[in-house]
N, C-alpha and C positions, 0 to 999 in steps of 0.2 A: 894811510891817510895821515895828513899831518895831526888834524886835530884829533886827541883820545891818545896820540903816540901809540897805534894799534903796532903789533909787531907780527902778526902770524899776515901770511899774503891776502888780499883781497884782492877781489877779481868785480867788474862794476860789468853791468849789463844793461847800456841804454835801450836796448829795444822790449825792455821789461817797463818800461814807463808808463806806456800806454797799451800797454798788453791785457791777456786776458788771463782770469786766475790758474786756469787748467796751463797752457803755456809756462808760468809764473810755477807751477807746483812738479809742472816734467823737467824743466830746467835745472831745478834745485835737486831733484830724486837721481838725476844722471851725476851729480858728483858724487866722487867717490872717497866720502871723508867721514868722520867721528860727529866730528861735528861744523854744522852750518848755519850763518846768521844771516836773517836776509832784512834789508832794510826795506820800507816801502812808504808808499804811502794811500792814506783811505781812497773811496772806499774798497782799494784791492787788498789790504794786508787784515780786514774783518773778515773778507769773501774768501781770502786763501784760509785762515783760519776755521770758519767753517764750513771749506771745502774741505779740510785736512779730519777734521775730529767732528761734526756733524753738528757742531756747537751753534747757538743763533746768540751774535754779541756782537759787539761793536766795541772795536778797538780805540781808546782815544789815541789820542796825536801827541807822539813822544811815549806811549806805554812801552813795554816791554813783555812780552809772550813766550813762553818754553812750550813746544810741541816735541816727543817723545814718536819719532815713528819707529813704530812694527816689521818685524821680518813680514807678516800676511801683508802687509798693504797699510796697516790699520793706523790711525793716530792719536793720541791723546795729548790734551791742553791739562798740561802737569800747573800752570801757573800765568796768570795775567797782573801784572804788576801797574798800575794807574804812576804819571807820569810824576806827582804831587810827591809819593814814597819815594821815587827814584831821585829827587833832589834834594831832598829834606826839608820843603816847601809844602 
């Protein structure tokens, strides 16, 4: 993507738009990578969150989230970062 100057590849998945969190959380566990960021928006990236780590939250708009998944299956929400930190605003 232009904007960010990202340099590792991104792959966009419009039929995650209007999708369901289950959907949204098979999709991402089928790649085969170290690591993965998924962009979204509410209220699916609160419900994939805890679909993932069993956490009851709400994500604001623009935060940033680190989930840690598990060889078992299992997840944990290592960190929620509110959007206000992430600008210095």
């Amino acid at each position: 993507m232009a904007a960010g100057n990202w340099t590792c590849p991104i792959e966009t998945a419009d039929e995650l738009y209007y999708g369901l969190v289950d959907h949204m959380v098979s999709l991402a566990c089928r790649r085969q990578v170290p690591v993965l960021m998924l962009v979204g928006h509410e209220p699916t990236m609160s419900s994939a969150l805890g679909y993932l780590t069993g956490a009851d939250l709400r994500m604001p708009t623009g935060a940033l989230a680190r989930v840690n998944l598990n060889l078992d299956n299992s997840a944990e929400l290592e960190w929620l970062i509110p959007p206000h930190l992430l600008t210095g605003g």
